[in-house]
MIDOSE-1310 file (N, C-alpha, C; in nm, 2 decimals, decimal comma, always signed):
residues 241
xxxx	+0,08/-0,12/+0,00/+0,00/+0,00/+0,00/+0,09/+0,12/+0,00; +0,07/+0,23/-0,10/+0,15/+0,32/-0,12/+0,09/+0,45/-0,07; -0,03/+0,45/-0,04/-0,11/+0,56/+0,00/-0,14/+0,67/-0,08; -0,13/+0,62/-0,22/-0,18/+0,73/-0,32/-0,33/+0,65/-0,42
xxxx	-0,39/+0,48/-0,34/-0,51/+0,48/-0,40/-0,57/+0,51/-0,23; -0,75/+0,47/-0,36/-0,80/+0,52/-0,28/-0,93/+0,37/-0,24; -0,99/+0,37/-0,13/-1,05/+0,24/-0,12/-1,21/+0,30/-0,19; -1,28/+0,24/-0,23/-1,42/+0,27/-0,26/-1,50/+0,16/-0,14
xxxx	-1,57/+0,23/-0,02/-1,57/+0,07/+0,10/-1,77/+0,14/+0,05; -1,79/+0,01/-0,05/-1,97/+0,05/-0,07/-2,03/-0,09/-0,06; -1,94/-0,21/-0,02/-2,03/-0,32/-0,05/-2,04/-0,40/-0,18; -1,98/-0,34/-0,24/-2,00/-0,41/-0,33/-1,90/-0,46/-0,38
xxxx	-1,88/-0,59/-0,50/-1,77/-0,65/-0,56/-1,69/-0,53/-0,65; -1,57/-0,60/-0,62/-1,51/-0,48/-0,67/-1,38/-0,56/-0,81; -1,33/-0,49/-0,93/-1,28/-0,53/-1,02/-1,15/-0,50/-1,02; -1,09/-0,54/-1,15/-0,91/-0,51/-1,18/-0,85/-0,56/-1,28
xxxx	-0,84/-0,47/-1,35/-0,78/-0,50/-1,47/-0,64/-0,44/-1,51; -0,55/-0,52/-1,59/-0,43/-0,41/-1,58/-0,36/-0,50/-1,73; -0,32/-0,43/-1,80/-0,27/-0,47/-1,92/-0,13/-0,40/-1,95; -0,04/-0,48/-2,04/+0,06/-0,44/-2,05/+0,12/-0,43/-2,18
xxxx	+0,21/-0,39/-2,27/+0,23/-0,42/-2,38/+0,38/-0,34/-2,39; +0,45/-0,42/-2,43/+0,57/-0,35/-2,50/+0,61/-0,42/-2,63; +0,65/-0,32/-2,72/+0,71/-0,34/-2,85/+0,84/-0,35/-2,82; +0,87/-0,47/-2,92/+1,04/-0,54/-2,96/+1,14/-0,39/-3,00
xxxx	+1,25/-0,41/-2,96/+1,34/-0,28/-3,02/+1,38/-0,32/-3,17; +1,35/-0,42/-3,25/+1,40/-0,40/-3,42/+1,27/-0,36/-3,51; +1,16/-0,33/-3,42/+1,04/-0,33/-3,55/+1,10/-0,15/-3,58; +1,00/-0,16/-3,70/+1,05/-0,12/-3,76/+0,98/+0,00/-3,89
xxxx	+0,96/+0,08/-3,96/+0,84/+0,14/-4,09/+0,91/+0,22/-4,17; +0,89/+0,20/-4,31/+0,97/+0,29/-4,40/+0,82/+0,31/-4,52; +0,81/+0,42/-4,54/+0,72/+0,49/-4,60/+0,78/+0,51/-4,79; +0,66/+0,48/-4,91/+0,75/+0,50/-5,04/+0,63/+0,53/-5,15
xxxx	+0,66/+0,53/-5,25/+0,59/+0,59/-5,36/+0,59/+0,73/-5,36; +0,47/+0,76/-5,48/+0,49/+0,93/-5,50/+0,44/+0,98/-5,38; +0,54/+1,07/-5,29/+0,43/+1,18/-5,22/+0,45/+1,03/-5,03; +0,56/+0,96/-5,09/+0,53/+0,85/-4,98/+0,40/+0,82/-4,89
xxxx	+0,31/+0,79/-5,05/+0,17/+0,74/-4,99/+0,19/+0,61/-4,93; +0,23/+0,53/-4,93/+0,25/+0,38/-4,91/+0,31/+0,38/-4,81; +0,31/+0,30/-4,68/+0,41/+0,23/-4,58/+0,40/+0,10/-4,57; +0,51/+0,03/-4,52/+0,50/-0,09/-4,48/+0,60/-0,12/-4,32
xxxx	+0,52/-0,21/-4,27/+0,59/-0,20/-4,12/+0,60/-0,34/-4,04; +0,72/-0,38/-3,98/+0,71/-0,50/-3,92/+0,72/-0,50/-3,77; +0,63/-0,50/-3,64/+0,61/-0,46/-3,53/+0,62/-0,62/-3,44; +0,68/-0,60/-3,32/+0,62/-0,73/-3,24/+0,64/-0,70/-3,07
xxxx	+0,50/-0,77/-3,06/+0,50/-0,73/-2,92/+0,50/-0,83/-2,82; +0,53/-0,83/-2,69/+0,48/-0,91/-2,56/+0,38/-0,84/-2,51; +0,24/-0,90/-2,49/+0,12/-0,83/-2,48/+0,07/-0,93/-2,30; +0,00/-0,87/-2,24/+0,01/-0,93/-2,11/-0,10/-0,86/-2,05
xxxx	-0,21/-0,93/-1,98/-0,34/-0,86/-1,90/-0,39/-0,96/-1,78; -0,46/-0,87/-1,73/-0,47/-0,96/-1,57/-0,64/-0,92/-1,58; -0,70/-0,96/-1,54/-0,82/-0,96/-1,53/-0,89/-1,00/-1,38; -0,94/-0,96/-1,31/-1,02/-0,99/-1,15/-1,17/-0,91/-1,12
xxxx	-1,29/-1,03/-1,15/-1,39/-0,97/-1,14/-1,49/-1,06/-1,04; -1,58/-0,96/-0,97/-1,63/-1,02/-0,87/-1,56/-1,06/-0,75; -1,47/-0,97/-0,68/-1,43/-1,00/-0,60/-1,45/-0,90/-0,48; -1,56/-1,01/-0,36/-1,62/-0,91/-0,29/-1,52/-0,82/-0,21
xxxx	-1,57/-0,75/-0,16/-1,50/-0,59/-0,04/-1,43/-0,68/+0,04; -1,45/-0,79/+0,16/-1,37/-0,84/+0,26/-1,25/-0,89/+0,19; -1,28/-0,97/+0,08/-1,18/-1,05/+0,02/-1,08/-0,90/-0,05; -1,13/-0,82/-0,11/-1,10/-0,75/-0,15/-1,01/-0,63/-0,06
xxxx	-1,00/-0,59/+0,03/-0,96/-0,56/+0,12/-0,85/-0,62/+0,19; -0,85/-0,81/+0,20/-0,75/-0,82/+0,28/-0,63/-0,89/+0,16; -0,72/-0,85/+0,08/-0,59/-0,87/-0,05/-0,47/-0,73/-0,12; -0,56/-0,61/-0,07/-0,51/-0,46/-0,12/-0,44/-0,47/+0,00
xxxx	-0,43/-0,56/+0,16/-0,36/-0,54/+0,27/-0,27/-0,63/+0,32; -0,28/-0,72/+0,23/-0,15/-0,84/+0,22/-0,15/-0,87/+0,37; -0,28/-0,89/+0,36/-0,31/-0,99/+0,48/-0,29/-0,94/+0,63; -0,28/-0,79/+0,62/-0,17/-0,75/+0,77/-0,25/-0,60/+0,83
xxxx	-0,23/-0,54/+0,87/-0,26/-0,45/+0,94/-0,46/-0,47/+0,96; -0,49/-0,33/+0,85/-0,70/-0,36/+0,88/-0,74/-0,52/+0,79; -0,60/-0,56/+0,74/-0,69/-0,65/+0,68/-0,72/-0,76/+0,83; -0,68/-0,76/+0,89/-0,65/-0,87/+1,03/-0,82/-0,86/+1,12
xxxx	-0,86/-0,76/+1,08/-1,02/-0,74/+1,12/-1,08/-0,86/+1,07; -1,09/-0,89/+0,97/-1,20/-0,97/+0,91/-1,13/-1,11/+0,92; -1,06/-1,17/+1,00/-1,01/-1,29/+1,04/-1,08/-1,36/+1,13; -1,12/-1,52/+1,12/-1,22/-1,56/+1,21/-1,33/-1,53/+1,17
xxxx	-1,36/-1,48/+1,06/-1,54/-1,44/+0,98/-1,53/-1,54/+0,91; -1,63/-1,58/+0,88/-1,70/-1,63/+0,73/-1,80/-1,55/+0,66; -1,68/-1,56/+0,47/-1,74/-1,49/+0,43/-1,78/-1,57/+0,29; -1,90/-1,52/+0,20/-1,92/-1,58/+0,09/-1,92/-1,51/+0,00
xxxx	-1,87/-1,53/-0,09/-1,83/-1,46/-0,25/-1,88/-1,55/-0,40; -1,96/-1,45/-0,46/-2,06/-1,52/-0,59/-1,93/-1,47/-0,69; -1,95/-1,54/-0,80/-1,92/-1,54/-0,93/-1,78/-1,44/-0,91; -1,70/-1,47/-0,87/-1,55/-1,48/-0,85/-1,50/-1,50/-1,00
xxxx	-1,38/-1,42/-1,09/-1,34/-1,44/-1,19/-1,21/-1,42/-1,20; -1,09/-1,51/-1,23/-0,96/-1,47/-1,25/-0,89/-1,49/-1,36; -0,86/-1,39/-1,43/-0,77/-1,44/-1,57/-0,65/-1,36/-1,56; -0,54/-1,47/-1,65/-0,45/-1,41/-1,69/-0,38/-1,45/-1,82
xxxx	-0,32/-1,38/-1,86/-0,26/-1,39/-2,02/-0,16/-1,38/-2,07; -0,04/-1,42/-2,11/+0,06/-1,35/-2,18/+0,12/-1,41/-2,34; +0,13/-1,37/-2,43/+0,12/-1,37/-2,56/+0,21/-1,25/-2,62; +0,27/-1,31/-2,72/+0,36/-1,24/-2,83/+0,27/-1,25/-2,92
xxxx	+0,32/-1,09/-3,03/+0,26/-1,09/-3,15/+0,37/-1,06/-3,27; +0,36/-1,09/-3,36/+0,46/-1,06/-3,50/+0,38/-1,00/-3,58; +0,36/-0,93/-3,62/+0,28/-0,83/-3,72/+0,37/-0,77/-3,86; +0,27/-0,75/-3,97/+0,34/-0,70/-4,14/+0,21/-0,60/-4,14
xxxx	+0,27/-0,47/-4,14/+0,16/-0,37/-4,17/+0,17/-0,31/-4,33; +0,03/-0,27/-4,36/+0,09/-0,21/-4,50/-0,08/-0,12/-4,52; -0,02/+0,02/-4,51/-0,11/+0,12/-4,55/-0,08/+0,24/-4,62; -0,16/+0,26/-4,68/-0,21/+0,38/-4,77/-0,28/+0,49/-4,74
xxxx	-0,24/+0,61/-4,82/-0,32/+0,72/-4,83/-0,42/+0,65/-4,98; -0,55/+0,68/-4,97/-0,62/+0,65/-5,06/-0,68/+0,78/-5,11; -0,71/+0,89/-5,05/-0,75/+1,02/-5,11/-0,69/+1,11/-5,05; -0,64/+1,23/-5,11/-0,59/+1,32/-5,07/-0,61/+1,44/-5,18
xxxx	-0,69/+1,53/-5,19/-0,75/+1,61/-5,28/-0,81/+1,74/-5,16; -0,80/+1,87/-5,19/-0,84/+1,98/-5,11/-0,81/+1,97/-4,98; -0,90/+2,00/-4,90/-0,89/+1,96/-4,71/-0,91/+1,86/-4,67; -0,94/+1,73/-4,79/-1,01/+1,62/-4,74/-0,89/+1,47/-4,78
xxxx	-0,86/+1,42/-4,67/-0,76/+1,31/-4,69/-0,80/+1,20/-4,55; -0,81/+1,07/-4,68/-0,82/+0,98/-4,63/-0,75/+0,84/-4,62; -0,68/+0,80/-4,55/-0,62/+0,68/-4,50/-0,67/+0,57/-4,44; -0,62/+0,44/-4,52/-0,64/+0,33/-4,43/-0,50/+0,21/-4,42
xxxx	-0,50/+0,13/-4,33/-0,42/+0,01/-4,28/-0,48/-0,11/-4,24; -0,36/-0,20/-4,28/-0,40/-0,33/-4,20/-0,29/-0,41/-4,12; -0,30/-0,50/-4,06/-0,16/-0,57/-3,94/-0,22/-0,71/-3,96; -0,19/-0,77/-4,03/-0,14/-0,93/-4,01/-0,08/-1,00/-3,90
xxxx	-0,07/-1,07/-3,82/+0,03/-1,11/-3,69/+0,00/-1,27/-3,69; +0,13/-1,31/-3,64/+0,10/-1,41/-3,57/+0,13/-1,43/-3,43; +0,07/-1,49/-3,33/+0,02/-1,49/-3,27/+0,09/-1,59/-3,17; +0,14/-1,61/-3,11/+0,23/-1,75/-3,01/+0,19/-1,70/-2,84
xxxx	+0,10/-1,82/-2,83/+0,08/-1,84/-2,65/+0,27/-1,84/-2,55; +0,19/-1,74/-2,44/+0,32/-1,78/-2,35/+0,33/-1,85/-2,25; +0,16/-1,81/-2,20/+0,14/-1,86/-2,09/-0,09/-1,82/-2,01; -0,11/-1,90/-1,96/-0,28/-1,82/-1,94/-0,30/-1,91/-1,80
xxxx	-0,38/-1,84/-1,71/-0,40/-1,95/-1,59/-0,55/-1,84/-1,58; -0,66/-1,87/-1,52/-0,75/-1,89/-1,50/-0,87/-1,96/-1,37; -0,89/-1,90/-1,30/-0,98/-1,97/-1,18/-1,16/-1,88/-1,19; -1,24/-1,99/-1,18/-1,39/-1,95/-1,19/-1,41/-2,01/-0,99
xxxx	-1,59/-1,94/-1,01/-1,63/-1,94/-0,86/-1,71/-1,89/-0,85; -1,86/-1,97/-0,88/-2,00/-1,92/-0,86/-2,02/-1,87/-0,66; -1,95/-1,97/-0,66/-2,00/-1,98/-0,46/-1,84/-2,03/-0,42; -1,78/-1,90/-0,36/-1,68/-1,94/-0,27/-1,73/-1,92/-0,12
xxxx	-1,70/-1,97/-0,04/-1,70/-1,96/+0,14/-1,60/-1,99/+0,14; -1,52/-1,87/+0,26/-1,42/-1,93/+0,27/-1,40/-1,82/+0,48; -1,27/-1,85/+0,50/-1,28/-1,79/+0,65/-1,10/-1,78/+0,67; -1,05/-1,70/+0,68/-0,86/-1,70/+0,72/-0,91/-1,69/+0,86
xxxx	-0,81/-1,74/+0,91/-0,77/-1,81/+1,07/-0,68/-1,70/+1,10; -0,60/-1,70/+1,01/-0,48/-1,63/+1,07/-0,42/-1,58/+0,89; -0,32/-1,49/+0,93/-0,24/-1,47/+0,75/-0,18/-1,56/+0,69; -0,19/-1,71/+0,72/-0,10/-1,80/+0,68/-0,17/-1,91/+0,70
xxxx	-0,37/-1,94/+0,73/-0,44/-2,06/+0,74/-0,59/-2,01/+0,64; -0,61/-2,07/+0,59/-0,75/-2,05/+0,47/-0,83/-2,13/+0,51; -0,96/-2,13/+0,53/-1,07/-2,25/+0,51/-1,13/-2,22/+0,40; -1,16/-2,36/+0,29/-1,29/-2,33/+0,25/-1,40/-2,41/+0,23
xxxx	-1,53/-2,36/+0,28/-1,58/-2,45/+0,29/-1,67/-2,44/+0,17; -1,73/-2,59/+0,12/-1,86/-2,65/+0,04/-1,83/-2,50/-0,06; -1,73/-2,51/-0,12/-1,72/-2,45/-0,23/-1,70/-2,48/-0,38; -1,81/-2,44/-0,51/-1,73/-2,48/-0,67/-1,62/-2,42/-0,71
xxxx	-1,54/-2,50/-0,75/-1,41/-2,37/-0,81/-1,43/-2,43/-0,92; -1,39/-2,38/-1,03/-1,27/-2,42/-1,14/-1,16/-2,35/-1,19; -1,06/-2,42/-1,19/-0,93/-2,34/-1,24/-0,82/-2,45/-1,36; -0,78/-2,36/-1,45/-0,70/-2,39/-1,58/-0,59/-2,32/-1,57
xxxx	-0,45/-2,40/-1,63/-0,32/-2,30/-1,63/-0,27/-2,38/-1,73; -0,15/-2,32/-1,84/-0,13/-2,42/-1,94/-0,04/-2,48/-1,85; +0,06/-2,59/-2,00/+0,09/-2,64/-1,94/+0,30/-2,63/-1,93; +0,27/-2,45/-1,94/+0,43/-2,42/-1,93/+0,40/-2,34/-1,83
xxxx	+0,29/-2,29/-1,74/+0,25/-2,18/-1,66/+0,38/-2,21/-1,52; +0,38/-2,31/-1,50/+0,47/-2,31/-1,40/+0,61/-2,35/-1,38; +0,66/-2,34/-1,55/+0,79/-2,31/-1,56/+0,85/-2,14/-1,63; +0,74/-2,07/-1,60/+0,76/-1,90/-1,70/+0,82/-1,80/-1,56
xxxx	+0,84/-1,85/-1,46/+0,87/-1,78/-1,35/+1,01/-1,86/-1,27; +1,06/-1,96/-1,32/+1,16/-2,03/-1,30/+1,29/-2,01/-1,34; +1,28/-1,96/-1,46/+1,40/-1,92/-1,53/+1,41/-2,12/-1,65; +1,29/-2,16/-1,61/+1,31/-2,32/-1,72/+1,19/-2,29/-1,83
xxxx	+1,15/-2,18/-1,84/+1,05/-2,17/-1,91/+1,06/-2,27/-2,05; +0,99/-2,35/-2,11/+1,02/-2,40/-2,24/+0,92/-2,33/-2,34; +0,86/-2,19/-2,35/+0,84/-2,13/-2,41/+0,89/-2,08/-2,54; +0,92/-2,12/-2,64/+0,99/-2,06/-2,78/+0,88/-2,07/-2,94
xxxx	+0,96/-2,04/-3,01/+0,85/-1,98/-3,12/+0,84/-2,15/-3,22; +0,70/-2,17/-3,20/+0,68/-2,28/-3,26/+0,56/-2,27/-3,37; +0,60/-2,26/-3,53/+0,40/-2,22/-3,62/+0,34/-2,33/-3,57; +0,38/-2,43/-3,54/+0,27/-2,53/-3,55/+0,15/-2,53/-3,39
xxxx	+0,22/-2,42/-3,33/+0,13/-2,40/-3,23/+0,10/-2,25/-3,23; +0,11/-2,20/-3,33/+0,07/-2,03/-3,37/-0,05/-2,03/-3,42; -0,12/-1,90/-3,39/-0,29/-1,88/-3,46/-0,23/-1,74/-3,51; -0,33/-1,69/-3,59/-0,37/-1,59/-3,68/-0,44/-1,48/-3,60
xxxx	-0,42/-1,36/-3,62/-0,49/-1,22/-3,60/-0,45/-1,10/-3,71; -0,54/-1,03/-3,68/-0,53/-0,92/-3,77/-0,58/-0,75/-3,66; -0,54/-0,64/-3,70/-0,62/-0,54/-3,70/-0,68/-0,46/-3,82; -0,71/-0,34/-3,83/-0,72/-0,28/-3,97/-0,82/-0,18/-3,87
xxxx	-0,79/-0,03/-3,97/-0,86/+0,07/-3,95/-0,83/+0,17/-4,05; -0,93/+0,26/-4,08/-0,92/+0,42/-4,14/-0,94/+0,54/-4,04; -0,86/+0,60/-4,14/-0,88/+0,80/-4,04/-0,90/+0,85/-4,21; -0,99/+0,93/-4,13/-1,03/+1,10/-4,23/-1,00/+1,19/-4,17
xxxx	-0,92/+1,29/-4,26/-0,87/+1,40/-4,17/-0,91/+1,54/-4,26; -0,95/+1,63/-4,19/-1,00/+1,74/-4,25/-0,91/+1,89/-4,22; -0,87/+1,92/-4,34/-0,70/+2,00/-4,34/-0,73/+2,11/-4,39; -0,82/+2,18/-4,35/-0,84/+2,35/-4,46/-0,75/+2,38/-4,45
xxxx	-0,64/+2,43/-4,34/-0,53/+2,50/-4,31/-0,43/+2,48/-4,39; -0,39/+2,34/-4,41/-0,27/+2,28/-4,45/-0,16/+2,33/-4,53; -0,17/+2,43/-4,63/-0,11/+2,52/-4,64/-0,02/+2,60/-4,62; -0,03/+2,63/-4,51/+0,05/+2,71/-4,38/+0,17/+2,59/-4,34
xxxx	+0,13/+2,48/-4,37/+0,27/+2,44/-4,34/+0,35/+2,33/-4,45; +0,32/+2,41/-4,57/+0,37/+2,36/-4,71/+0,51/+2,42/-4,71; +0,62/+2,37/-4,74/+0,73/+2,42/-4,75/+0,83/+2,38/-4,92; +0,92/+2,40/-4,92/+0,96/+2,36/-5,04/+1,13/+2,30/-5,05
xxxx	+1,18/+2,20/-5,11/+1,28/+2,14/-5,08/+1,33/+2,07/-5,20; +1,43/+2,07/-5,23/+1,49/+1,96/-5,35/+1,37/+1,97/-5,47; +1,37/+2,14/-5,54/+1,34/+2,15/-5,64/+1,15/+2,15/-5,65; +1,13/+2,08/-5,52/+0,98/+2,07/-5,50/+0,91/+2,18/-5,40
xxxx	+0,81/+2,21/-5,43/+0,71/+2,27/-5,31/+0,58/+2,23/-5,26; +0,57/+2,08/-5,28/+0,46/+2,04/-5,24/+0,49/+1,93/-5,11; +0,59/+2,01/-5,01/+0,64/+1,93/-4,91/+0,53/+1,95/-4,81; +0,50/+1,90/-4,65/+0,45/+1,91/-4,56/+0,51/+1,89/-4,46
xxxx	+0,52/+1,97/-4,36/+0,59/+1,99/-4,22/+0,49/+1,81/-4,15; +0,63/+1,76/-4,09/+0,56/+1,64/-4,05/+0,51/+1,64/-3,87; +0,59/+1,76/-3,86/+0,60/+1,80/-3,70/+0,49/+1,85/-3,66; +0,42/+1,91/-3,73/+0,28/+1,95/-3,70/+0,12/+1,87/-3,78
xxxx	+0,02/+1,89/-3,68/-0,10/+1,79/-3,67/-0,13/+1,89/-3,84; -0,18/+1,87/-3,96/-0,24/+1,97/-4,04/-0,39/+1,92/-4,05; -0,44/+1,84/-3,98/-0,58/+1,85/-3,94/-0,68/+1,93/-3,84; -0,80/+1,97/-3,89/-0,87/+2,08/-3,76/-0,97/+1,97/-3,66
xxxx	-1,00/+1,85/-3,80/-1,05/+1,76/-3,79/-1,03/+1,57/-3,80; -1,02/+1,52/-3,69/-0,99/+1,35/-3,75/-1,10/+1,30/-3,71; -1,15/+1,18/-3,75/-1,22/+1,06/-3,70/-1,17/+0,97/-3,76; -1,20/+0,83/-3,68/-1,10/+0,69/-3,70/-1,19/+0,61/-3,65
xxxx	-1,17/+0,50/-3,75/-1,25/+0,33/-3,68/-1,14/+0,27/-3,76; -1,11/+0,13/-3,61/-1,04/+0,06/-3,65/-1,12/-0,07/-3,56; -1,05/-0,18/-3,55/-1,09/-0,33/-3,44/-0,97/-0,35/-3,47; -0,91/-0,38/-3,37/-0,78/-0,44/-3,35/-0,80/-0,56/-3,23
xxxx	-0,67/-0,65/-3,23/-0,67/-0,76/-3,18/-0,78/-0,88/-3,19; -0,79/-0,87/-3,31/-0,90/-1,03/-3,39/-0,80/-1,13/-3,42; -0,88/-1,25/-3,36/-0,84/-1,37/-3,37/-0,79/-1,47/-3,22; -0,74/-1,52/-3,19/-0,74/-1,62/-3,06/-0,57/-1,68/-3,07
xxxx	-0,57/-1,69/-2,95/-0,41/-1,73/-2,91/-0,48/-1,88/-2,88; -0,38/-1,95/-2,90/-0,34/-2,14/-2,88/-0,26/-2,12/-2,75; -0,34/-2,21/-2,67/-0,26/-2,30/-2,58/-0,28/-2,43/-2,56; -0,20/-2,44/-2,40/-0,20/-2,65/-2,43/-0,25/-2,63/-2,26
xxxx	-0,33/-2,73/-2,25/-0,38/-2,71/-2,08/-0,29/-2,82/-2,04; -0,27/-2,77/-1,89/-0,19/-2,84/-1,82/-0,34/-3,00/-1,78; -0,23/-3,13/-1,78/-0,35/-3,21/-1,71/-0,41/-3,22/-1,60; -0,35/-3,10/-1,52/-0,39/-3,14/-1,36/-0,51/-3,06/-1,35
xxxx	-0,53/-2,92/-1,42/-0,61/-2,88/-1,44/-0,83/-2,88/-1,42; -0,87/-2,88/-1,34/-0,96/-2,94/-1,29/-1,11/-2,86/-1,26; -1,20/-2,92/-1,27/-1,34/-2,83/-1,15/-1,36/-2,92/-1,05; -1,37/-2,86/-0,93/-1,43/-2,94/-0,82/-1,45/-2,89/-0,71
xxxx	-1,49/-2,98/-0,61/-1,60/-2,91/-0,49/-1,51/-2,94/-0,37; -1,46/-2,79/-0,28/-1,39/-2,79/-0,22/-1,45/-2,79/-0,04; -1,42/-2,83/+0,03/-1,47/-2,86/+0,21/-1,33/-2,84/+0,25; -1,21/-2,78/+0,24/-1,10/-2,81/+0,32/-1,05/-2,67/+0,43
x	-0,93/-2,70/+0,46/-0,87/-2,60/+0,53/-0,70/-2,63/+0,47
């Protein structure tokens, strides 16, 4: 706890999401034809999200408290928690982009693109939970009683934190995705930052926005990542401590 969030204490289930993404240092884009309408680009990422839904206030609380200070109130309670959800994800992408200017006439210019990728699992784990009961004793004893769970993890999940990970780039276990989108941009101004260079004067300052106006639709991240489930992997009904 850093003391710069803040708790929301209303009763109700509370969520968490958190995603991550970084691009490889060799991707790459080189732009060509008349007026370098054309690009093409080769991008790759490690893409990574955590997902936590339905997870009531008590539970929720002595998890934001790592089990110690106010979380130590609600010790010796029993509490019950509905539709519990946990996901996690990590996946590379390899992407070939290739877009166009398609109109460019007066103030009115329009562009579109598309990203090809392939797609390679790294790792996903997963736990469900219509009806959890559960009760901590202490920060280091759990009960739970007459509870459904189900939970899924592949089946490299618990060598990606070891330094044995056997994760590497295999097509025969790669799936397909794509993105694609257009922008229209509306440039009355544009003008103003026409300049002239190597015999030409129909150059454009790249440093500055020459639209007053954009709108854009795209869908990005279509298609599904492959994995392999671990066999231990299981649903079932839990009474323990």
């Amino acid at each position: 706890y850093n003391g710069q969030m803040k708790e929301r204490l209303n009763g109700n289930p509370k969520k968490v999401y958190t995603g991550l993404q970084v691009q490889g240092p060799l991707s790459f884009m080189f732009a060509f034809g008349k007026y370098n309408k054309n690009a093409i680009a080769f991008t790759y990422h490690l893409n990574q999200v955590n997902n936590f839904d339905g997870i009531g206030e008590p539970l929720a609380r002595m998890s934001y408290f790592a089990l110690d200070g106010i979380a130590k109130q609600y010790f010796q309670n029993q509490f019950s928690n509905q539709n519990l959800a946990i996901n996690s994800m990590a996946w590379m992408d390899y992407g070939l982009t290739y877009s166009r200017v398609l109109y460019d006439k007066g103030p009115h210019m329009f562009k579109a693109g598309v990203t090809l990728k392939v797609l390679q699992g790294i790792g996903a784990a997963y736990l469900y939970s219509k009806n959890l009961q559960y009760k901590f004793s202490s920060n280091d004893t759990l009960s739970i009683i007459n509870s459904d769970l189900s939970y899924g993890v592949t089946d490299n999940y618990y060598n990606l934190g070891s330094g044995n990970s056997n994760f590497n780039f295999n097509l025969k276990d790669a799936s397909f995705g794509a993105d694609f989108g257009a922008v229209y941009e509306y440039r009355p101004n544009k003008e103003k930052y026409r300049y002239e260079m190597d015999g030409r004067d129909d150059w454009y300052r790249r440093d500055k926005n020459l639209y007053l106006i954009q709108a854009g639709f795209s869908m990005t991240d279509i298609g599904a990542v492959n994995f392999s489930r671990l066999s231990a992997t299981q649903n079932f009904r839990a009474d323990i401590a």
